[in-house]
RODREN-147741 format. One record per residue: residue in one letter; x, y, z of N, C-alpha, C, CB in turn. Coordinates in steps of 0.1 Angstrom, whole numbers, padded with zeros to 4 digits. Glycine has a CB too. Example, Ala and Ser with C-alpha at 12.3 -4.5 7.8 and 13.67 -1.06 7.14 Angstrom:
BEGIN
a/0132/-0057/0078/0123/-0045/0078/0132/-0033/0078/0113/-0045/0090 $
s/0128/-0022/0071/0137/-0011/0071/0129/0000/0079/0141/-0006/0057 $
END
This chain:
BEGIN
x/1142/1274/0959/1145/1260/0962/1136/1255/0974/1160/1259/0966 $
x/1138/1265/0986/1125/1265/0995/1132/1251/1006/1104/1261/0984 $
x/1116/1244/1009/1120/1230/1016/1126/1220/1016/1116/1226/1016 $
x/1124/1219/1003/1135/1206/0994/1147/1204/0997/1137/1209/0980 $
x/1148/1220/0989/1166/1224/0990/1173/1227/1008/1168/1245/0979 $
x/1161/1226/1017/1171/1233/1031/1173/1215/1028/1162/1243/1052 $
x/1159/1207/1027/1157/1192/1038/1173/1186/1031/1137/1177/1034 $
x/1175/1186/1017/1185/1184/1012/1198/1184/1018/1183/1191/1005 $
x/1202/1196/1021/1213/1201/1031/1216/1194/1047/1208/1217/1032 $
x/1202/1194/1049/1200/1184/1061/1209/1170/1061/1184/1180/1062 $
x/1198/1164/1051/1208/1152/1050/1223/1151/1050/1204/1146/1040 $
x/1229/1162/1037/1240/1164/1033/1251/1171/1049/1236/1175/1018 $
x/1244/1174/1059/1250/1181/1069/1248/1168/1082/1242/1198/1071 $
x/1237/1163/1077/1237/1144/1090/1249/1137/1086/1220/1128/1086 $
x/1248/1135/1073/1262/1126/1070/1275/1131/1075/1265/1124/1055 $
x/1276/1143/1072/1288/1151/1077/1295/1152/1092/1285/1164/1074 $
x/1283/1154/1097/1283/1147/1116/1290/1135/1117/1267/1141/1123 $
x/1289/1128/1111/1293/1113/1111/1305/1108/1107/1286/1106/1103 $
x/1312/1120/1098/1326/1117/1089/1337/1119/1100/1328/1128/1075 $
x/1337/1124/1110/1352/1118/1123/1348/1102/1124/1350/1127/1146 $
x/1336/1100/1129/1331/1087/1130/1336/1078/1124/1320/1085/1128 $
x/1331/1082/1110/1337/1068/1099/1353/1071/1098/1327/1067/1079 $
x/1357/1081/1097/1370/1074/1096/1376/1071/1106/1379/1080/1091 $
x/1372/1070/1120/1379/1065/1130/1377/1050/1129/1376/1070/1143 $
x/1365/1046/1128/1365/1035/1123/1367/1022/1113/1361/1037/1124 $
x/1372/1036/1098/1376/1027/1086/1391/1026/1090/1375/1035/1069 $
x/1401/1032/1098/1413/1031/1103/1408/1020/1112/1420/1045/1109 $
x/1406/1020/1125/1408/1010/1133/1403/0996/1126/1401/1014/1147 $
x/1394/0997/1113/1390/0983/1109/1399/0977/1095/1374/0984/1106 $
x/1404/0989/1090/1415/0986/1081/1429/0978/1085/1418/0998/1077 $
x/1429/0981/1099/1445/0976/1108/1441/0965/1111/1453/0984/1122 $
x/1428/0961/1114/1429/0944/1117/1422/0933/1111/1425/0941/1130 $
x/1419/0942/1095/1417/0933/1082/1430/0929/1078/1411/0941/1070 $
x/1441/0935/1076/1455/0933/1071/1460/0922/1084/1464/0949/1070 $
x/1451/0926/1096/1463/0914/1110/1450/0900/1107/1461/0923/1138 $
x/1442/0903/1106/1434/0890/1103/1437/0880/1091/1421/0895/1101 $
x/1440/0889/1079/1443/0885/1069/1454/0878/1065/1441/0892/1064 $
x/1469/0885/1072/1479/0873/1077/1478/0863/1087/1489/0878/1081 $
x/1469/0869/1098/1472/0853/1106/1466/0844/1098/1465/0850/1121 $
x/1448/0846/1094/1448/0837/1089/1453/0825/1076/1443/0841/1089 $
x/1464/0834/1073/1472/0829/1059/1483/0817/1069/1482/0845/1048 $
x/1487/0827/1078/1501/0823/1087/1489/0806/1098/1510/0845/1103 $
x/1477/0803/1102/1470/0795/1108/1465/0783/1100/1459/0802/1114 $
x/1460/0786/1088/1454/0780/1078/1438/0779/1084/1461/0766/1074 $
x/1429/0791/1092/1420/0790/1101/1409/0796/1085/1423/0800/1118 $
x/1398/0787/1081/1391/0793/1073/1379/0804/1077/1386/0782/1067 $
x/1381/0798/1091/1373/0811/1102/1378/0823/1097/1376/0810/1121 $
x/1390/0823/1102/1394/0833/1104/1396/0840/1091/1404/0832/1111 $
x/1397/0837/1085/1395/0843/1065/1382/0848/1063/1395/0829/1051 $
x/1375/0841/1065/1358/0847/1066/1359/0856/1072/1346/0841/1073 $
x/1364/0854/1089/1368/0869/1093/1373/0886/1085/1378/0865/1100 $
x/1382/0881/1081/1390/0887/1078/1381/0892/1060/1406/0878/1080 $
x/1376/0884/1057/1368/0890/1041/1361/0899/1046/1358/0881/1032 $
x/1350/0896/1057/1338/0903/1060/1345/0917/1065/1328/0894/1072 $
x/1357/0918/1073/1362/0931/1077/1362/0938/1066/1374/0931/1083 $
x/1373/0930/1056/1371/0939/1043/1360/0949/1036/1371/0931/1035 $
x/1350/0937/1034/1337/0946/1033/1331/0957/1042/1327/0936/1033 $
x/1336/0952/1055/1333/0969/1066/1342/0981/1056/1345/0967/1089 $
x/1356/0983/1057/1366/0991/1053/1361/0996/1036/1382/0982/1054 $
x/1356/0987/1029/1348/0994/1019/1338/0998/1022/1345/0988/1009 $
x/1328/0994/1027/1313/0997/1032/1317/1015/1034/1307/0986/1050 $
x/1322/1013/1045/1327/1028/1055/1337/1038/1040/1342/1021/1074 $
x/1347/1029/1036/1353/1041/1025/1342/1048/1015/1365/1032/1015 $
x/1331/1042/1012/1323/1042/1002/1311/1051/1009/1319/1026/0996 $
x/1310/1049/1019/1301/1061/1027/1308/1072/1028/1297/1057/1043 $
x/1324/1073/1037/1327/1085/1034/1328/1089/1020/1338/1089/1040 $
x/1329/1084/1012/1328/1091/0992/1314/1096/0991/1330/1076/0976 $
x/1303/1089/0998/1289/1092/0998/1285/1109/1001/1283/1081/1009 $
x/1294/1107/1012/1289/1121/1019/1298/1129/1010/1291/1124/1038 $
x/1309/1127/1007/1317/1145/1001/1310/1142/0986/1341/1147/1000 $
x/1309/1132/0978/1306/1140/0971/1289/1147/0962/1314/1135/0966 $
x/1275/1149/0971/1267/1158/0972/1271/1173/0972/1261/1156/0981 $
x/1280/1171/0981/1286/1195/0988/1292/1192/0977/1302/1203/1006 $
x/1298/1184/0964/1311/1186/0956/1301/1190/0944/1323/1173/0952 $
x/1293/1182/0943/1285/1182/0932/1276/1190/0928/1280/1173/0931 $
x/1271/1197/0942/1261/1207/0944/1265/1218/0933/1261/1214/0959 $
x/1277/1223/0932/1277/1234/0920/1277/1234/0912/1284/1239/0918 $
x/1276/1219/0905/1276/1215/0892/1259/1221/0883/1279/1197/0893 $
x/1259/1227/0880/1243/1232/0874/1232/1219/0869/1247/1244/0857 $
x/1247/1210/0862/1235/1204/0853/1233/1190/0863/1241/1200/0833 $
x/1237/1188/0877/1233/1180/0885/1222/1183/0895/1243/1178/0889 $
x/1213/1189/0888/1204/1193/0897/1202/1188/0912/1194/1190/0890 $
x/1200/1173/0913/1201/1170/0926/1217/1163/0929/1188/1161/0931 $
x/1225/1170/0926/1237/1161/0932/1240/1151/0928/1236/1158/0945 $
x/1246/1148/0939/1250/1129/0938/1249/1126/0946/1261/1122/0935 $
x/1231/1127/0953/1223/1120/0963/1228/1104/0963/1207/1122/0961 $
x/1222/1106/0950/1220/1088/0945/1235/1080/0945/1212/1087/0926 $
x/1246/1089/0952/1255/1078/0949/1259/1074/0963/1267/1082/0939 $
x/1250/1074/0972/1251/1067/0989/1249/1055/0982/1238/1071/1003 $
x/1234/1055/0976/1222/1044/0973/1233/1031/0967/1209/1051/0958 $
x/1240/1041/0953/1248/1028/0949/1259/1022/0956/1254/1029/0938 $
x/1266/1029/0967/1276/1026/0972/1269/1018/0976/1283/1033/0979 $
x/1260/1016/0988/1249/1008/0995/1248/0992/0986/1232/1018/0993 $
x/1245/0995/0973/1241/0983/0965/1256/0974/0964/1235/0989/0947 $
x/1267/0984/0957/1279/0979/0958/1284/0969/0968/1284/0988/0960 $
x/1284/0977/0983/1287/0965/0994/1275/0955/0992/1286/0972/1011 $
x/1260/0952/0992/1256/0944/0997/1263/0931/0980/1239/0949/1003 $
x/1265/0933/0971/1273/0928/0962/1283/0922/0967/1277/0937/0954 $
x/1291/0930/0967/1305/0924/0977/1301/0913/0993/1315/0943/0984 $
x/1291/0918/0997/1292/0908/1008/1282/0892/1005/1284/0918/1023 $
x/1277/0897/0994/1270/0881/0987/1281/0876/0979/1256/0883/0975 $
x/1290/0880/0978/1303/0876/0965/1310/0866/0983/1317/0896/0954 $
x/1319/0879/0991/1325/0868/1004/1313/0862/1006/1331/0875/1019 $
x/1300/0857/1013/1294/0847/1018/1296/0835/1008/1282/0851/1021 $
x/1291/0838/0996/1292/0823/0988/1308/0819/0987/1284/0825/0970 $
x/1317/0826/0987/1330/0820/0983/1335/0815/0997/1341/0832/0976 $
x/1328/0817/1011/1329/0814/1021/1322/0800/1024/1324/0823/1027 $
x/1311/0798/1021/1304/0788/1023/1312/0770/1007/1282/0796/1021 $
x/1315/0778/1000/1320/0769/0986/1332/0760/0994/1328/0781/0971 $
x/1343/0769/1000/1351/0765/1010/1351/0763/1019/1357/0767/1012 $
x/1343/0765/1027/1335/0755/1038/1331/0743/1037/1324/0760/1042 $
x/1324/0737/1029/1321/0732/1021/1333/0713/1019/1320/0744/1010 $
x/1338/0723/1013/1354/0715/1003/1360/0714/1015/1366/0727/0991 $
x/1360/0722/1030/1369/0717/1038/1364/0708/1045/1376/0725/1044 $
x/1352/0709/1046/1347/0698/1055/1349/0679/1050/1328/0703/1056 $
x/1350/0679/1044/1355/0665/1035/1368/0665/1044/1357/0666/1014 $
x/1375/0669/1043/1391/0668/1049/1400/0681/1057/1401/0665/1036 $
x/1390/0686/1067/1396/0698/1077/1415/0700/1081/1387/0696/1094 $
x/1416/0710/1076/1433/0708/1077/1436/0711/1091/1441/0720/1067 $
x/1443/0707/1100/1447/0717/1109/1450/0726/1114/1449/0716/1111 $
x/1448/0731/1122/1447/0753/1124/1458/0754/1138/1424/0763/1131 $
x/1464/0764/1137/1471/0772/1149/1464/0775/1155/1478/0783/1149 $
x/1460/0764/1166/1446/0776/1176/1451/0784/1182/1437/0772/1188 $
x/1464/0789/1186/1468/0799/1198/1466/0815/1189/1489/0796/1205 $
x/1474/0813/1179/1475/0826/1171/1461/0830/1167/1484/0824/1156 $
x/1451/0820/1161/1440/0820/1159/1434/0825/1174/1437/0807/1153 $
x/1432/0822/1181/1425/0828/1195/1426/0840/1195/1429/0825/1208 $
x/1439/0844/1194/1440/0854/1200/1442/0868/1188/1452/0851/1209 $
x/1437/0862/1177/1436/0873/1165/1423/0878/1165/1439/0868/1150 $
x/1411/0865/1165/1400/0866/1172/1396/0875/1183/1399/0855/1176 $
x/1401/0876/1194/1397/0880/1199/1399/0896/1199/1399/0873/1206 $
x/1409/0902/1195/1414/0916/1193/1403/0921/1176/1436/0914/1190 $
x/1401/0907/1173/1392/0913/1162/1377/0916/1167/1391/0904/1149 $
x/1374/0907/1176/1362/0913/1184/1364/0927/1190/1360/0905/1195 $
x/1373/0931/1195/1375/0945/1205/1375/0952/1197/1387/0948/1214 $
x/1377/0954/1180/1382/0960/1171/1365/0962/1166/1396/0953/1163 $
x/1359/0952/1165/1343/0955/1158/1332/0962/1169/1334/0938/1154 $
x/1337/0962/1184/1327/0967/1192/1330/0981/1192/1326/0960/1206 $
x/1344/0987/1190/1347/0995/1188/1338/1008/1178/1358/0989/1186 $
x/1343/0999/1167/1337/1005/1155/1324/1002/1152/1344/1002/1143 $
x/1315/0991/1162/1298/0991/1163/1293/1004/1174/1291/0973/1170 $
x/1305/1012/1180/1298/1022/1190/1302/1033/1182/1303/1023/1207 $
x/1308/1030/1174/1313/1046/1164/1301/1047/1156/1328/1044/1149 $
x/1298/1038/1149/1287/1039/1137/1274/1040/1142/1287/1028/1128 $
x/1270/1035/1154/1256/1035/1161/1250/1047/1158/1256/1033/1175 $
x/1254/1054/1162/1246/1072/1160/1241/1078/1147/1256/1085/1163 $
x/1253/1070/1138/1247/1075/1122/1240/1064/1116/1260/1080/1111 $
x/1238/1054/1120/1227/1044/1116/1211/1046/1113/1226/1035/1126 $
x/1210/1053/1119/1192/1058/1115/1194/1070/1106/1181/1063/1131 $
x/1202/1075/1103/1203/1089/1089/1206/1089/1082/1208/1101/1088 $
x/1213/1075/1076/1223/1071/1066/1219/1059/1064/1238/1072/1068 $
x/1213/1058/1048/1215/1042/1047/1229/1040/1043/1205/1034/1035 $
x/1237/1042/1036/1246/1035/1035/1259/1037/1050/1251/1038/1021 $
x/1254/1045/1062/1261/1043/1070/1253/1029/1080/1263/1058/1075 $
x/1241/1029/1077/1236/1020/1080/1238/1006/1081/1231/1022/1076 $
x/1246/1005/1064/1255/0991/1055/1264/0984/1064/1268/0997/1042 $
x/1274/0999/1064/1287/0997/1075/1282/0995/1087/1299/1009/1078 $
x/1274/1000/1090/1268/0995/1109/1264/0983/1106/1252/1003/1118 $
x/1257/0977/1104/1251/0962/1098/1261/0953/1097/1246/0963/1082 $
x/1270/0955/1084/1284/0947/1080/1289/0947/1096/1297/0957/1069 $
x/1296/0956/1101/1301/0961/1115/1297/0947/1128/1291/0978/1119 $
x/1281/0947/1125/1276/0944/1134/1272/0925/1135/1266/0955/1133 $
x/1275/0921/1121/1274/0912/1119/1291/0907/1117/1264/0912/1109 $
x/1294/0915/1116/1314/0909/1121/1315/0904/1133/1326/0921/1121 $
x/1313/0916/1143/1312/0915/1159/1306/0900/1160/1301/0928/1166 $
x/1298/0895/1157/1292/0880/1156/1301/0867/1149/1278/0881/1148 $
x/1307/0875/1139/1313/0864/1132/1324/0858/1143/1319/0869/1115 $
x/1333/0873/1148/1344/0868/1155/1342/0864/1164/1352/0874/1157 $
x/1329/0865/1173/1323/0857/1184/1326/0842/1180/1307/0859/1186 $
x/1319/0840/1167/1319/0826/1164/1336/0819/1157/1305/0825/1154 $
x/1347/0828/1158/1361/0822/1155/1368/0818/1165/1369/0831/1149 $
x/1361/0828/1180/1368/0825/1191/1363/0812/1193/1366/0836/1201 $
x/1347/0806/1192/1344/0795/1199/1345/0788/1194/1334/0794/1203 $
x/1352/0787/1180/1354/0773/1170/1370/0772/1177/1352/0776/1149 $
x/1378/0783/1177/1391/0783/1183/1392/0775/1195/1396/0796/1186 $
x/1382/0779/1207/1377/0775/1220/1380/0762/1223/1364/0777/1221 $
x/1365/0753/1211/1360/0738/1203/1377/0728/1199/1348/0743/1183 $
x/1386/0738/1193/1396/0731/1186/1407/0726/1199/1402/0742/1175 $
x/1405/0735/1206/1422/0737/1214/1414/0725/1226/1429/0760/1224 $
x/1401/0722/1232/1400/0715/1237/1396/0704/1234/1398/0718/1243 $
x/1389/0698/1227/1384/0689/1216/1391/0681/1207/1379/0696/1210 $
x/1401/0692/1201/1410/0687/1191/1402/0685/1176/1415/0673/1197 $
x/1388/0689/1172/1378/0685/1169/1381/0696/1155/1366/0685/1180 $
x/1381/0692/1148/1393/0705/1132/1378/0708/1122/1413/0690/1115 $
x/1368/0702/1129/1355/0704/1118/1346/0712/1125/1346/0689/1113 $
x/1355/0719/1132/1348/0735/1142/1350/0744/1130/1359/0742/1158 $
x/1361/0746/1127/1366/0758/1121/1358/0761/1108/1381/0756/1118 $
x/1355/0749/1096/1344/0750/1088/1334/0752/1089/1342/0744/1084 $
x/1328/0744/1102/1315/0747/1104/1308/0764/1110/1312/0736/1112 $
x/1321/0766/1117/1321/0783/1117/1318/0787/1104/1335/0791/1121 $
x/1328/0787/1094/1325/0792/1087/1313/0794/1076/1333/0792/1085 $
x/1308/0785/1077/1293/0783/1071/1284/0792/1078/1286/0769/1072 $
x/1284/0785/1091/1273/0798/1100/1275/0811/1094/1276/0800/1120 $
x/1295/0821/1097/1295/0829/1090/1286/0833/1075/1305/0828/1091 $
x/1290/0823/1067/1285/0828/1054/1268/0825/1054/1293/0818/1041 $
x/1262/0818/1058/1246/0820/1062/1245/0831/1070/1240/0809/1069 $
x/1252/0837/1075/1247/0848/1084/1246/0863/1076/1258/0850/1095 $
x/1254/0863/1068/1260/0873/1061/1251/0877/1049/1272/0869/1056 $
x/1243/0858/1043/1232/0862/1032/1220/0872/1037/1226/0848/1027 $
x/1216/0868/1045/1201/0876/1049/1200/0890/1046/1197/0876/1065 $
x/1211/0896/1056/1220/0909/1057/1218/0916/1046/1236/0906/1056 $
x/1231/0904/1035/1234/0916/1018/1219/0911/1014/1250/0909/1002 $
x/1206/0903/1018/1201/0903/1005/1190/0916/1010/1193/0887/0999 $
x/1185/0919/1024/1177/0933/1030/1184/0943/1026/1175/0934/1048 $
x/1198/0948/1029/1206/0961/1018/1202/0962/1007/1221/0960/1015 $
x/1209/0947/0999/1209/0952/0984/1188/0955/0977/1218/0934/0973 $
x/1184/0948/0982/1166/0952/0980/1165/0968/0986/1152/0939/0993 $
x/1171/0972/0998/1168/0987/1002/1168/0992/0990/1178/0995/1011 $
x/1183/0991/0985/1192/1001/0978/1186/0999/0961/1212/0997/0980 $
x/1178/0989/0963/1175/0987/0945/1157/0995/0948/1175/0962/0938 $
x/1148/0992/0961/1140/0998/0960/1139/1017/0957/1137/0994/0969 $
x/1153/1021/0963/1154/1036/0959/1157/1039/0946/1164/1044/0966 $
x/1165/1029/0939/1170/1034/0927/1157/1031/0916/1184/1026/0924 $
x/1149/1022/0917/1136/1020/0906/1132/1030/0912/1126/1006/0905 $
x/1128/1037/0923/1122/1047/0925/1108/1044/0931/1123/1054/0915 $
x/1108/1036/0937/1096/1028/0938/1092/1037/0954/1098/1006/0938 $
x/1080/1034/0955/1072/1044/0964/1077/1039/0979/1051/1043/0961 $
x/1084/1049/0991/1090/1046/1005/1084/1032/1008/1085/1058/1017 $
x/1085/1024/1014/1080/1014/1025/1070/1017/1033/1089/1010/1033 $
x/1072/1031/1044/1069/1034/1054/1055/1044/1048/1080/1039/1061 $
x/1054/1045/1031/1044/1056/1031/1028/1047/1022/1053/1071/1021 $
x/1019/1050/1026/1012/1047/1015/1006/1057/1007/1003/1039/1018 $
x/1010/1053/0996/1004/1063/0986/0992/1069/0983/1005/1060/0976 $
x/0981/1058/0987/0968/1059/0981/0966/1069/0999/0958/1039/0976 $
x/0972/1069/1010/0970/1078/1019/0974/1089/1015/0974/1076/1030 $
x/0986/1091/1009/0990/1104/1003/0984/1113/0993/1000/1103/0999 $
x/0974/1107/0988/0966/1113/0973/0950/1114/0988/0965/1094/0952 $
x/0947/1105/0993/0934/1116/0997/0943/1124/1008/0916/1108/1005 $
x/0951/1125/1013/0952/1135/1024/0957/1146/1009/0965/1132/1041 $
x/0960/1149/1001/0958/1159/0991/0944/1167/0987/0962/1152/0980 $
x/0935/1155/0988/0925/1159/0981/0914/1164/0991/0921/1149/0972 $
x/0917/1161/1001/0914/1168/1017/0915/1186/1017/0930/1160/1031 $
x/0927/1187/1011/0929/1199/1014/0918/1210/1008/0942/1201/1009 $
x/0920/1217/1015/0904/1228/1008/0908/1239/1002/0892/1234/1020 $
x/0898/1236/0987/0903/1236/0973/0909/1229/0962/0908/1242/0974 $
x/0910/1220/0970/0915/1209/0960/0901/1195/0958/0933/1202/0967 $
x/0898/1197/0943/0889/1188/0940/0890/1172/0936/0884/1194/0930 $
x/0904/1175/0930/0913/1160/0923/0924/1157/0924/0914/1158/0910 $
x/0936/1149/0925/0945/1146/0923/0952/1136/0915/0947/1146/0932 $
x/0961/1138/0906/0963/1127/0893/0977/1131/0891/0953/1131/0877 $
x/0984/1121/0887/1002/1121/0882/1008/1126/0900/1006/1139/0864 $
x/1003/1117/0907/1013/1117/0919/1024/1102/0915/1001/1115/0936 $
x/1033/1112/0927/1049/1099/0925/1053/1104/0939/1065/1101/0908 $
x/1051/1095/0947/1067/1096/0956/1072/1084/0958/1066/1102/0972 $
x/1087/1090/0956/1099/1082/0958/1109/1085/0968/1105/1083/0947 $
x/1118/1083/0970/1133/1084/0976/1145/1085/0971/1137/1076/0983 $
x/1147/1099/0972/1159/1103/0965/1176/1098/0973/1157/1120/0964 $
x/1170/1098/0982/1185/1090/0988/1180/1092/1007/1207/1102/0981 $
x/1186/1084/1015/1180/1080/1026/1177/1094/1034/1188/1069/1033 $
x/1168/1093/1038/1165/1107/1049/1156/1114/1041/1178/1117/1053 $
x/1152/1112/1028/1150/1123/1017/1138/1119/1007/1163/1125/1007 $
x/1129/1115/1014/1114/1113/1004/1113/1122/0996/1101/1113/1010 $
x/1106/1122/0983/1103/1132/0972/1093/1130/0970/1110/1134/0961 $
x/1078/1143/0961/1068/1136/0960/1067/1149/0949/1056/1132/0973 $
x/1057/1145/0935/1052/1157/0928/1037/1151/0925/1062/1162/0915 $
x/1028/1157/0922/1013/1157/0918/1009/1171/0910/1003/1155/0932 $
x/0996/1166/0903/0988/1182/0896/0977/1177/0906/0983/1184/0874 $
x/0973/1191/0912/0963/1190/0918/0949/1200/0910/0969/1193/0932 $
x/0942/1192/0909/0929/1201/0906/0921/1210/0913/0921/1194/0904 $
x/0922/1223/0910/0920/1230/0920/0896/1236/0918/0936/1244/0917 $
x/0891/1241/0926/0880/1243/0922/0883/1256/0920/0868/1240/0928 $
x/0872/1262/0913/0869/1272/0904/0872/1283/0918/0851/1272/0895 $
x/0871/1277/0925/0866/1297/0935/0885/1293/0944/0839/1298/0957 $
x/0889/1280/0944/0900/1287/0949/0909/1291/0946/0903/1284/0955 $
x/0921/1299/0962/0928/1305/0958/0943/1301/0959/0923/1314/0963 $
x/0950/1300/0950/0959/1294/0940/0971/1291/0952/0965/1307/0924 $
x/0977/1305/0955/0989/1304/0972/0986/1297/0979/0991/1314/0981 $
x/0969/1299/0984/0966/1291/0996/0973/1275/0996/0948/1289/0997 $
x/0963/1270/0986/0960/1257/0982/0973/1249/0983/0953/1256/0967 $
x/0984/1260/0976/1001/1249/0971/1005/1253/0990/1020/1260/0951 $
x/1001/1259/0998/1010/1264/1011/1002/1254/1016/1010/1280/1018 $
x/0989/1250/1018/0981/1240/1024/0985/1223/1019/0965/1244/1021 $
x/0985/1222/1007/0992/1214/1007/1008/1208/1010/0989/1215/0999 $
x/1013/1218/1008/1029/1215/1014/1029/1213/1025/1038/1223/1013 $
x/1020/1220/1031/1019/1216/1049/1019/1206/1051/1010/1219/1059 $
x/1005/1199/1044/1004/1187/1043/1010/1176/1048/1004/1185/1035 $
x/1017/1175/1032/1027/1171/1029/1040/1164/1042/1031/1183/1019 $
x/1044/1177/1048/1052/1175/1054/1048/1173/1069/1060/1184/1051 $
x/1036/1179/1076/1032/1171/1089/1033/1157/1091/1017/1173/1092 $
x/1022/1153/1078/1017/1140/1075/1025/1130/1073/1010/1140/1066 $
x/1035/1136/1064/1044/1123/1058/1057/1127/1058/1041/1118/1044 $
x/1059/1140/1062/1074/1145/1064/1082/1144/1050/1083/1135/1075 $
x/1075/1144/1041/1075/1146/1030/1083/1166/1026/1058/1142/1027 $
x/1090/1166/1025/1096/1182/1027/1101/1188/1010/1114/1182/1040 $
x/1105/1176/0999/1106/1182/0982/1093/1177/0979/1118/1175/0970 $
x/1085/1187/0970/1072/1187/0965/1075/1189/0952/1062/1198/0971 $
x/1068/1190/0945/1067/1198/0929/1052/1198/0926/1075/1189/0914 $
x/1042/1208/0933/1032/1206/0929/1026/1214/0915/1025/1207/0939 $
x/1017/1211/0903/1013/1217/0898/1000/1219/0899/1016/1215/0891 $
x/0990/1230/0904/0980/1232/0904/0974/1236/0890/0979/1239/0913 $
x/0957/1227/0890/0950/1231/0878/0939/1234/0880/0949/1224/0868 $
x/0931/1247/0871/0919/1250/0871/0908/1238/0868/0920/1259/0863 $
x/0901/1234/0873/0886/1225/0866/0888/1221/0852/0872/1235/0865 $
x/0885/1216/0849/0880/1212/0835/0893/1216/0823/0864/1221/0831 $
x/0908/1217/0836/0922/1220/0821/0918/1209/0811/0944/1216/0825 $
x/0925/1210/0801/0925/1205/0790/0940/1204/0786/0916/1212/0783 $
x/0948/1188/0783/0958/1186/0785/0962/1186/0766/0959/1173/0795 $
x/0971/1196/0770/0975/1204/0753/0980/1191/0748/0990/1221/0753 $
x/0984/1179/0753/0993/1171/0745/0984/1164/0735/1001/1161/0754 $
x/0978/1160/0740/0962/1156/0730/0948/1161/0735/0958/1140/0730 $
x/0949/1168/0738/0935/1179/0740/0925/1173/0746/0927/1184/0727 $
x/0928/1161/0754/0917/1154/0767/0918/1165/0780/0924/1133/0774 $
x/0908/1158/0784/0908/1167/0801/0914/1159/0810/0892/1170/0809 $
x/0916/1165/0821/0925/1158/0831/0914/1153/0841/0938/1169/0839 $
END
């Protein structure tokens, strides 16, 4: 299994670091989705519903990351899953940024519809749900901070997390606007800002999470660098049928046939290359196939 299989484990053992984390956080954000979610019913505050959606989407985001991490170790024994169920961070990932384009537009529709005729809101209850929902996102933005750069889909929930922390900034000051003002076309217009805020967000996730799953070549790598620092290597004449992709975050993959010349020697070449590989681009699953000069590709008898 070699590199692949430890870098593998790596990832599968980063997420795992993280799992006190997220559930301290899917608890403390689960208890003030359900308090958000009544006041706002008990205020008639459309802020505060936005609020209270976008939490939602945290408490999945985070439930759907911890399912991310257990099940790879679950799946690992399974024979005919060769690599696990890397790839089901990715979709969790896609999932939320789904769900958080579904609340923004159903946010902004009624925003929208209220602004024509703003109902009036409980600002006291409203303030002060607001504001415990802020304490409640900074909370859970210092939980998730650490696993943000090893996890995309812990990444989601940091993001979601982090763009809540803002939303409720902006419930308190529409609350703020209302109680002194008297001014009831605060509370909508929050909630638009919310739901424009939210689009940018799901639409950078859901593109992450769709770039891993086409399998389309890292962001951070170029390819046409990765095929000559191959052909750099000494003994190697050509390089043809290269692919790297991302098998799930933390976890670049790459395979090629490399053309080897006549005088070299076979171990060297795949150990020099893998080095490569992994100095250069940190690149750590390979699949290389090395070929003699002038193979001849049995499928229709051309040369490579």
């Amino acid at each position: 299994m070699g590199a692949g299989h430890d870098h593998g484990q790596q990832v599968m053992r980063a997420g795992e670091r993280h799992r006190g984390r997220l559930w301290a956080a899917f608890g403390l954000l689960a208890v003030f989705m359900v308090v958000e979610a009544v006041a706002a019913w008990l205020t008639g505050s459309l802020a505060l519903l936005s609020d209270a959606g976008h939490m939602f989407t945290d408490v999945l985001g985070i439930g759907m990351a911890l399912a991310a991490i257990t099940a790879p170790s679950r799946s690992s024994r399974d024979g005919q899953r060769t690599f696990g169920l890397y790839r089901a961070e990715v979709l969790a990932a896609l999932a939320n940024a789904v769900l958080l384009f579904g609340v923004a537009i159903y946010v902004l529709v009624e925003a929208v519809r209220r602004i024509g005729e703003p109902p009036e809101v409980l600002v006291g209850p409203m303030l002060a749900v607001a504001v415990a929902g802020l304490l409640a996102n900074v909370g859970a933005f210092l939980l998730l901070r650490s696993g943000a750069e090893e996890s995309l889909n812990v990444r989601g929930a940091y993001l979601e997390v982090l763009g809540d922390l803002f939303t409720s900034v902006g419930v308190i000051v529409a609350a703020v606007v209302i109680a002194v003002t008297d001014w009831w076309y605060a509370d909508p217009i929050i909630a638009v800002a919310v739901g424009l805020f939210i689009l940018p967000r799901t639409y950078r996730l859901g593109r992450a999470a769709l770039r891993i799953l086409v399998q389309a070549a890292p962001p951070h790598l170029d390819v046409a660098a990765v095929r000559e620092a191959l052909r750099g290597v000494d003994g190697v004449t050509d390089v043809h049928d290269l692919h790297v992709w991302t098998l799930t975050s933390g976890m670049d993959v790459a395979s090629a046939h490399l053309i080897l010349d006549r005088d070299a020697e076979f171990a060297g070449v795949l150990s020099a290359s893998r080095r490569t590989l992994h100095d250069r681009f940190h690149i750590d699953h390979a699949t290389l196939q090395a070929e003699p000069a002038g193979a001849v590709d049995v499928c229709d008898g051309s040369h490579w």
